[in-house]
C-alpha positions as CSV (number, residue, x, y, z in Angstrom):
1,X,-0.7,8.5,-68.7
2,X,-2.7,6.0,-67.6
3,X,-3.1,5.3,-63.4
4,X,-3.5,1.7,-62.2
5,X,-6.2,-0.5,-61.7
6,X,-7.1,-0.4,-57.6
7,X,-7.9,-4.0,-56.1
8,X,-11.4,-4.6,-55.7
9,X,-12.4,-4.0,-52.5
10,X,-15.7,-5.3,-50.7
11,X,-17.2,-1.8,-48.9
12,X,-20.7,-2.2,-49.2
13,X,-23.5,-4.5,-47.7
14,X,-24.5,-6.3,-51.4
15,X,-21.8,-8.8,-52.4
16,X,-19.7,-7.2,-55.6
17,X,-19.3,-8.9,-58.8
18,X,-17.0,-7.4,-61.7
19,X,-18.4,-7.1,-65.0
20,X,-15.9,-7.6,-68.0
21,X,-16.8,-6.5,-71.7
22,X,-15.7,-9.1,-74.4
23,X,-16.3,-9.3,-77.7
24,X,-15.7,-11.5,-80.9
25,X,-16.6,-11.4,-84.6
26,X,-20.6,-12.0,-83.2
27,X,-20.7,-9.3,-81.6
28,X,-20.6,-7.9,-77.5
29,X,-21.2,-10.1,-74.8
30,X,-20.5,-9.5,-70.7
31,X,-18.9,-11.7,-67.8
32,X,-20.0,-11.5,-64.7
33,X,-18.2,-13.3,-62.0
34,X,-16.6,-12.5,-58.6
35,X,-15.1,-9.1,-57.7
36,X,-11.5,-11.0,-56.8
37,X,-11.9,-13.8,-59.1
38,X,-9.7,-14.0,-62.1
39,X,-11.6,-14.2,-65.2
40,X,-10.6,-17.6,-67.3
41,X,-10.8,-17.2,-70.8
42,X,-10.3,-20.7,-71.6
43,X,-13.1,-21.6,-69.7
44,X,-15.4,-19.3,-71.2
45,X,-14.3,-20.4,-74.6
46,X,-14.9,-24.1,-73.4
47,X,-18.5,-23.2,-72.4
48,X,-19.2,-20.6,-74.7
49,X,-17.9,-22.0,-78.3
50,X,-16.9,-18.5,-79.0
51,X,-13.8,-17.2,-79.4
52,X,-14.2,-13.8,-76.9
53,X,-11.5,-11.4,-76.0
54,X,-11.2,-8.3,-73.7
55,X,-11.2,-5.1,-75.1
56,X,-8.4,-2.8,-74.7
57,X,-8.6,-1.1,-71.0
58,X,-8.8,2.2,-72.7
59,X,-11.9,0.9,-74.7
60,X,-14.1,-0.7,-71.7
61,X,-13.4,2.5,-70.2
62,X,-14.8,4.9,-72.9
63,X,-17.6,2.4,-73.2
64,X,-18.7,2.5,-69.4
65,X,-17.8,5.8,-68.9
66,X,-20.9,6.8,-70.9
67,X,-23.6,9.1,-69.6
68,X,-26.5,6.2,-70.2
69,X,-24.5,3.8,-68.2
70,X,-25.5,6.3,-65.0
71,X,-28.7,5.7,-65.3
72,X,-31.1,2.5,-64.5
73,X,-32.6,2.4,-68.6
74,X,-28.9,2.3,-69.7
75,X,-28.1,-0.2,-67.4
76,X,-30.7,-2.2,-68.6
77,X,-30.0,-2.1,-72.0
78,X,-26.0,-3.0,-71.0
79,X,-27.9,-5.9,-69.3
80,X,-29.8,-6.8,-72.6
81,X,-26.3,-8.1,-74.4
82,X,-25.5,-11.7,-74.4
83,X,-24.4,-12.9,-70.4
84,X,-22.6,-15.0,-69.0
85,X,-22.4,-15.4,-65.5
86,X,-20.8,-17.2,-62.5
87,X,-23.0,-19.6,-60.3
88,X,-22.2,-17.5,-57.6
89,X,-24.1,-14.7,-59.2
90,X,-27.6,-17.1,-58.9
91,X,-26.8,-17.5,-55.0
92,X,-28.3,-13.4,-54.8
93,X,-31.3,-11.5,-54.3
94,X,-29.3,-8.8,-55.4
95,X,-26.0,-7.6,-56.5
96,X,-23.1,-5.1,-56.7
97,X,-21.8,-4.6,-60.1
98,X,-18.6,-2.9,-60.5
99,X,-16.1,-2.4,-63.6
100,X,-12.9,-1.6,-62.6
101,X,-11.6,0.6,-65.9
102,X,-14.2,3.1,-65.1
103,X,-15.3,2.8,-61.4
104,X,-18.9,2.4,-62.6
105,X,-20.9,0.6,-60.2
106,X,-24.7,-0.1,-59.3
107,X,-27.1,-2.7,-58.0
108,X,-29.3,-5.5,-60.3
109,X,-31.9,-7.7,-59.2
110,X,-32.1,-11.5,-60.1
111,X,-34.9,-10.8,-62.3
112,X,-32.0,-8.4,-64.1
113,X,-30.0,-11.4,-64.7
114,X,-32.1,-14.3,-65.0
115,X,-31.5,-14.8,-68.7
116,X,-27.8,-15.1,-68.5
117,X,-25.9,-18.7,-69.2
118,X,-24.5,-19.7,-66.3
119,X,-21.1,-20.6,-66.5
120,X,-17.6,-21.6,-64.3
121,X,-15.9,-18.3,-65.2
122,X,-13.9,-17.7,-61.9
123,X,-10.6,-18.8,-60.1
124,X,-9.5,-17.6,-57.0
125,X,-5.4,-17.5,-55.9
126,X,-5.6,-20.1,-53.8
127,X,-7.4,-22.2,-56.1
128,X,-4.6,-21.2,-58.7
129,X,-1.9,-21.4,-56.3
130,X,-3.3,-25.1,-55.5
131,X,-2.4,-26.6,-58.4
132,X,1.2,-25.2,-59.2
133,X,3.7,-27.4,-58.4
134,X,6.2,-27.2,-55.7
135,X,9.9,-27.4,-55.4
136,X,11.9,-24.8,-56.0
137,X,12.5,-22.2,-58.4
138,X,14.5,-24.2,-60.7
139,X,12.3,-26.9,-60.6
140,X,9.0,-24.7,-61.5
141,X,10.5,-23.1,-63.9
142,X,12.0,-26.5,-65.3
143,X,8.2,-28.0,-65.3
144,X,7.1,-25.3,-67.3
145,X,9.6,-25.2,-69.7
146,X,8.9,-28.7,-70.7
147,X,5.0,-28.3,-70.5
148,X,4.5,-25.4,-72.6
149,X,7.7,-26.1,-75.4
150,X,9.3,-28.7,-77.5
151,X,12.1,-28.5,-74.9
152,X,13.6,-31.5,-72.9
153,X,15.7,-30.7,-70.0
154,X,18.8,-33.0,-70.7
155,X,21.4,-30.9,-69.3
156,X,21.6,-27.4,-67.1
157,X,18.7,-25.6,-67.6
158,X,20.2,-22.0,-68.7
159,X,22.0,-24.3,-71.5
160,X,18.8,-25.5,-73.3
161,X,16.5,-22.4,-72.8
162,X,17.9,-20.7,-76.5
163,X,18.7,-17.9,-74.4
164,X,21.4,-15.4,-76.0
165,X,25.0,-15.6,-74.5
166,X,25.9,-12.9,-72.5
167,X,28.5,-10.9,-74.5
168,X,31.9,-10.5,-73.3
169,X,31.8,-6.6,-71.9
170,X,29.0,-7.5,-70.1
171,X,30.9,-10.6,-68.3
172,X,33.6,-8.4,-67.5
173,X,30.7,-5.6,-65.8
174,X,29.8,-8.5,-64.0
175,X,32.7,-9.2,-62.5
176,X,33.7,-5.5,-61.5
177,X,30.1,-5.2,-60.0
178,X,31.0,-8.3,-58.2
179,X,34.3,-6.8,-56.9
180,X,34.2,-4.7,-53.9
181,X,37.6,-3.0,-54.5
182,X,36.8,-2.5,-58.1
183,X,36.7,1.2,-59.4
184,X,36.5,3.5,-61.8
185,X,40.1,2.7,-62.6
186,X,38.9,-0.7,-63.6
187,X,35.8,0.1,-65.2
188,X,37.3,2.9,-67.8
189,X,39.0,0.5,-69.7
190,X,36.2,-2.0,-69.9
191,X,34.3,0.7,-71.8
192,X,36.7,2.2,-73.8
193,X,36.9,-1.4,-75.9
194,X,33.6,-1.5,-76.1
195,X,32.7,1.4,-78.9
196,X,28.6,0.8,-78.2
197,X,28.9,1.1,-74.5
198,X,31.6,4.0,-75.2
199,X,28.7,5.8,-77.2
200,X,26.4,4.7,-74.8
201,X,27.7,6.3,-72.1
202,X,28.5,9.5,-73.7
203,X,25.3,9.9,-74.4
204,X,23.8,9.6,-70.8
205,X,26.4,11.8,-69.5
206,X,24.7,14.0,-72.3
207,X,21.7,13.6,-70.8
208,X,19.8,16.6,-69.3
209,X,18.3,14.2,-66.4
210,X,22.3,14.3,-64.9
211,X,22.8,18.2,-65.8
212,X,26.8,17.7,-66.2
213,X,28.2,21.0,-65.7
214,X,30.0,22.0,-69.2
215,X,30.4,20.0,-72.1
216,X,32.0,15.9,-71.4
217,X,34.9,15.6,-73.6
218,X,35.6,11.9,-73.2
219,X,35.1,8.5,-71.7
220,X,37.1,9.1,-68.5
221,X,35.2,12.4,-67.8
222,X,31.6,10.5,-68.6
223,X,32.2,8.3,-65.9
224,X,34.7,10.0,-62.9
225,X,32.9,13.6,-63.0
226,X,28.9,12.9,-64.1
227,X,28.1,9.0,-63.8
228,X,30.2,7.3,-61.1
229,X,31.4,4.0,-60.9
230,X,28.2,2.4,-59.4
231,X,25.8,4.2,-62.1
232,X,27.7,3.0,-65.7
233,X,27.8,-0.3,-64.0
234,X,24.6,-0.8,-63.1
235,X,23.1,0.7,-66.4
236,X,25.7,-0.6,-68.4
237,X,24.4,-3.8,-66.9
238,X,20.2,-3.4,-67.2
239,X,20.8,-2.1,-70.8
240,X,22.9,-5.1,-71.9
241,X,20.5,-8.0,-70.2
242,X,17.3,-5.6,-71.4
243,X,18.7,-5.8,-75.0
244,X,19.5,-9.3,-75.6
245,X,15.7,-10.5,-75.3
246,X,13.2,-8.8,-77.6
247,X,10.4,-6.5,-76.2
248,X,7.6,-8.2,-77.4
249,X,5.1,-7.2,-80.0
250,X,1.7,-8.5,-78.3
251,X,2.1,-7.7,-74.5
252,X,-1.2,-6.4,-72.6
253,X,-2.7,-3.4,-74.6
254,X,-2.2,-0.5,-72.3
255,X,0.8,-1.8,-70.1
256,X,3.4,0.5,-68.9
257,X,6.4,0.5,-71.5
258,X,9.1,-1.7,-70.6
259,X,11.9,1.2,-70.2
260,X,9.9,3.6,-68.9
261,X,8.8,1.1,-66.1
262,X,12.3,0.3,-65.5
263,X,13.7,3.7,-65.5
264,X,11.1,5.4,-63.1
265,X,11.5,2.4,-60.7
266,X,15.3,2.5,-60.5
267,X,15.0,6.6,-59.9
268,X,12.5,6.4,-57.6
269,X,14.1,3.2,-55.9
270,X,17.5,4.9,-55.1
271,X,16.0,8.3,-54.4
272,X,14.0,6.9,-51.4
273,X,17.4,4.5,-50.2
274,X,19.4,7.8,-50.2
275,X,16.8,9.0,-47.8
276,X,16.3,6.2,-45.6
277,X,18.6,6.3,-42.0
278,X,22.1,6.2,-42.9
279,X,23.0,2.7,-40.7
280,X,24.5,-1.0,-41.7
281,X,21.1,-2.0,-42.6
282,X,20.4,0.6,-45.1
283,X,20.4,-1.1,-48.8
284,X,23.9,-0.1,-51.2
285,X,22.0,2.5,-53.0
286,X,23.8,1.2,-56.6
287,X,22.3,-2.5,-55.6
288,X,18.8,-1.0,-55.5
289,X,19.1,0.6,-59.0
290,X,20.3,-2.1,-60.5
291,X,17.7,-4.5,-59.2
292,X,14.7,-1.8,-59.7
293,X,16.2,-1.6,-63.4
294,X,16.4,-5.3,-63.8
295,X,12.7,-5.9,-61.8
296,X,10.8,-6.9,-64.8
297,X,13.1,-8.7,-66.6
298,X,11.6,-11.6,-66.3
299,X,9.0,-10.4,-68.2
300,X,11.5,-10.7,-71.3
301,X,12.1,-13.8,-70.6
302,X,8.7,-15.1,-70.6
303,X,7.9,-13.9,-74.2
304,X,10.8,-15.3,-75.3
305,X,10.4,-18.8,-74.1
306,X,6.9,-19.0,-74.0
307,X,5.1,-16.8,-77.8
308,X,2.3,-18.3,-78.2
309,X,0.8,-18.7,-74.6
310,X,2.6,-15.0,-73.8
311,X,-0.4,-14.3,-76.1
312,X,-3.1,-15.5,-73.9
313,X,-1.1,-14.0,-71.1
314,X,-1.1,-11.0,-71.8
315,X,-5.3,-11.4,-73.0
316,X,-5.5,-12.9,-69.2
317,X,-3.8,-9.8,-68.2
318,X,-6.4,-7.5,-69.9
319,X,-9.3,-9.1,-68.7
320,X,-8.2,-8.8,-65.1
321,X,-6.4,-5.9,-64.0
322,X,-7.2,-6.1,-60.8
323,X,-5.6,-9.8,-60.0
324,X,-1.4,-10.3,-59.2
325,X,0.2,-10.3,-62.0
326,X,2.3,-13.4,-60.3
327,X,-0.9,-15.5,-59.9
328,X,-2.5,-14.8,-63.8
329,X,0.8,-16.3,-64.7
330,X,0.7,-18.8,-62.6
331,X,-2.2,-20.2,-63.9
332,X,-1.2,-19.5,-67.3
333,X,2.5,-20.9,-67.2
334,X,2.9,-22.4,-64.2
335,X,5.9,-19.7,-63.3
336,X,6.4,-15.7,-63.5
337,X,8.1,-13.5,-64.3
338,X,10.0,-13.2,-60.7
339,X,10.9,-16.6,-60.6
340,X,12.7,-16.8,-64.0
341,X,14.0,-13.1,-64.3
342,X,15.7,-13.5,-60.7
343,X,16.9,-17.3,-61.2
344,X,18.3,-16.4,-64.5
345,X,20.0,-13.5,-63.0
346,X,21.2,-15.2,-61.0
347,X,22.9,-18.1,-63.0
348,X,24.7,-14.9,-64.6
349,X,26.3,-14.4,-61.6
350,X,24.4,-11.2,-60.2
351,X,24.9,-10.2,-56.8
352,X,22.8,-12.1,-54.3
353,X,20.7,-8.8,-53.1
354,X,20.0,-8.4,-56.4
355,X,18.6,-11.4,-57.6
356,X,16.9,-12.0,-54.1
357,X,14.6,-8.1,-54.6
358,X,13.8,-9.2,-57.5
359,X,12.2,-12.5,-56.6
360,X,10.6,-11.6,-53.2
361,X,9.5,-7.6,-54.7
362,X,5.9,-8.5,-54.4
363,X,6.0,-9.9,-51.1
364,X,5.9,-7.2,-48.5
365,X,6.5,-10.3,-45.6
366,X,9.5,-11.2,-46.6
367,X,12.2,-11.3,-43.7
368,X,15.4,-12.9,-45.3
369,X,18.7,-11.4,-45.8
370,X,17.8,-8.9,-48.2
371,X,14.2,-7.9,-46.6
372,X,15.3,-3.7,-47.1
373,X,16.0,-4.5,-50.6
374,X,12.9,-6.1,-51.1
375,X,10.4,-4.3,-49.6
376,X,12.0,-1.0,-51.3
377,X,11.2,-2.7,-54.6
378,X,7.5,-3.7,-53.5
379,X,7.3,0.2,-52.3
380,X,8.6,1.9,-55.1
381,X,6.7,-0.4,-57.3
382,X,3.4,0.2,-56.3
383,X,3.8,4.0,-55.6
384,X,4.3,4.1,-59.6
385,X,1.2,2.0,-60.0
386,X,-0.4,4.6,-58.6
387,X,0.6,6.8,-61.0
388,X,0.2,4.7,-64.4
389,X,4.0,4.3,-64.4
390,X,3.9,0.5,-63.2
391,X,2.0,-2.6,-64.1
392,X,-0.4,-4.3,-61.1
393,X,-3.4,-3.5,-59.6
394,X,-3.1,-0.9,-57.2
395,X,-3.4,-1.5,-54.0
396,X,-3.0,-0.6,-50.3
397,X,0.5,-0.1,-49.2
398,X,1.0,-0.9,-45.5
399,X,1.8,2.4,-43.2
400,X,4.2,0.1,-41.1
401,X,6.3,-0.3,-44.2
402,X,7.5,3.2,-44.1
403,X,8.2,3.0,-40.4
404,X,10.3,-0.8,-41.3
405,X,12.3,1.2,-43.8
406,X,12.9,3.9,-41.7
407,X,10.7,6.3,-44.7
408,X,8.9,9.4,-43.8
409,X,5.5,9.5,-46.1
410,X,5.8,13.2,-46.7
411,X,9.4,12.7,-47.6
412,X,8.3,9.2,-49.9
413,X,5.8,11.9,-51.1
414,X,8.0,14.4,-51.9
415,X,10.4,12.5,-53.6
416,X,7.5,11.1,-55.9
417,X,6.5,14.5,-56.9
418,X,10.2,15.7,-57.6
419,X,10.2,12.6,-60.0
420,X,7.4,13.2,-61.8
421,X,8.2,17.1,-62.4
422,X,11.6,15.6,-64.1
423,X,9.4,13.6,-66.4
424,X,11.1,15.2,-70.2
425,X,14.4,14.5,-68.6
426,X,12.9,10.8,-67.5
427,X,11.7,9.8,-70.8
428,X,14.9,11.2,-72.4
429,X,17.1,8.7,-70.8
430,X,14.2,6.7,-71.4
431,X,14.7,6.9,-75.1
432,X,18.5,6.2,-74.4
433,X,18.5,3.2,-72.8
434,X,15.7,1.5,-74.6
435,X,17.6,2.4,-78.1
């Protein structure tokens, strides 16, 4: 397990730039740019005529992690590859280089540098966020959809997107999640027409992460006595949408498995609701599992419309870990994965608290309607970041979060720890949903 990537953070007196290992068939050659800059790989291809990549997070960290690197002749010699640095850099008597994989950091001289190639390597968020264009959702996401494909937006968007239709089980789900007198009375039937979901369920009513007492002997007993109605709705629901779009092949090296994002999020999500002040504000504790379990669905949505630049998304990705994922595809696509997933989602009919946490999760201001939904997703997201469980750069999470929520950190705390001690039974249902 890997943990996250912690936002660069200026502590010190020297101004901090990052240092990024790429390579290509030539050979080794290192960025240095900005500690919050994102990296732009076009633009070092542009100014470079070489083709250079990131290595693998796993690999910059084995590579800086070594002894010589510790030491003023090894960082010499990591100095004696091929440069390429930001103007910035020049603007210095001296410097603080850091590399976020590892946490190496020490000081350099001009004189250290003064044979690099200068070079624009840097963009900031607001100088990304300056350029995309506005309206809303659907009109971002249209704009992007006809920059980056053959597509022509004639009619409704969800109609020319080559998108899967949803099946006809899963239309029905819909429409019992959307009920609020529907029950299990409903929802048995609905699965017992359906022989995948009818396997499905038996199988995570099998599951050792819901220890069913005694063996479950059929569909009604699967979902009265061990899963509830809210619970085979809501995964009948993130299995179904997670399942029509293909995980792709060529995300970022490293990155948190799909499932296993979704699964911890959704347990950790409704564990903390369940312990937040029973009032009217407090979120429907089946609403925050589905939307935790359906937060990166976008995600799937962006490899499927966009392949080839999903590519050099998930490269960007790599070569910044410490930058939003929202603003690398930003400047990459021109939308993310928040936008699309929770628009789409939302076309489909989802319920409004839903779709709304799932667009807003990585905005911890937010103050609309849904505001406890959303900032338990933002949470819970970035509590698993710390842990190598989610994808992001870790960062600081506000203390006056926990008191808007109405959370107790030792409580948040120990309901982390119980998670992660139920890891075997995690990745088991895991394994079932992702199958």
């Amino acid at each position: 397990m890997s943990v996250g990537v912690r936002v660069l953070e200026n502590s010190g007196e020297l101004p901090q730039f990052r240092v990024v290992l790429l390579h290509d068939a030539e050979g080794k050659a290192l960025a240095i740019l900005p500690a919050t800059s994102l990296l732009n790989l076009v633009a070092v291809w542009k100014q470079t005529d070489r083709k250079l990549q990131p290595v693998k997070g796993e690999d910059a960290k084995r590579y800086f992690c070594q002894d010589a690197l510790q030491y003023p002749e090894g960082q010499a010699k990591l100095l004696s590859l091929e440069l390429f640095i930001a103007p910035e850099c020049l603007q210095h008597d001296q410097l603080a280089l850091i590399e976020p994989h590892s946490g190496l950091s020490f000081s350099v001289i001009s004189e250290q540098i003064s044979a690099a190639r200068s070079c624009e390597l840097g963009l900031t968020t607001d100088q990304i966020s300056a350029v995309q264009p506005e309206g809303d959702d659907a009109f971002v996401i249209t704009k992007a959809v006809e920059r980056f494909t053959a597509l022509r937006v004639q009619q409704r968007l969800e109609d020319t997107l080559g998108l899967p239709s949803l099946p006809p089980t899963v239309k029905k789900i819909i429409m019992l999640r959307s009920d609020p007198e529907a029950g299990v009375d409903e929802l048995v039937p609905v699965v017992k027409v359906d022989p995948s979901l009818s396997a499905q369920v038996m199988s995570w009513a099998a599951s050792p992460y819901y220890a069913a007492p005694g063996d479950v002997s059929s569909i009604d007993d699967a979902v009265i006595r061990v899963l509830g109605f809210d619970l085979v709705i809501n995964m009948a629901l993130g299995t179904a949408m997670g399942q029509m779009l293909k995980i792709p092949d060529d995300g970022p090296r490293g990155a948190t498995p799909y499932w296993e994002q979704a699964v911890y999020n959704a347990s950790l999500a409704e564990k903390l609701c369940r312990i937040m002040p029973a009032n009217d504000s407090r979120p429907l504790p089946g609403l925050v599992y589905l939307a935790s379990l359906l937060h990166n669905f976008g995600y799937l949505v962006l490899a499927h419309l966009f392949p080839p630049h999903f590519v050099l998304l998930s490269r960007y990705i790599e070569a910044n870990p410490h930058f939003p994922l929202d603003s690398v595809e930003q400047q990459i696509l021109n939308t993310t994965r928040e936008q699309i997933g929770s628009w789409l989602l939302s076309s489909w009919d989802l319920p409004d608290a839903v779709t709304t946490a799932i667009r807003h999760q990585n905005s911890y201001d937010y103050e609309g309607e849904y505001s406890g939904y959303v900032k338990l997703l933002y949470l819970t997201n970035r509590l698993l970041r710390e842990q190598g469980l989610s994808d992001g750069p870790v960062d600081n999470i506000p203390s006056e979060l926990y008191k808007e929520l109405g959370l107790d950190e030792k409580e948040v705390a120990k309901a982390l720890r119980q998670l992660m001690r139920n890891d075997e039974d995690i990745q088991e249902l895991t394994a079932l949903l992702g199958s």
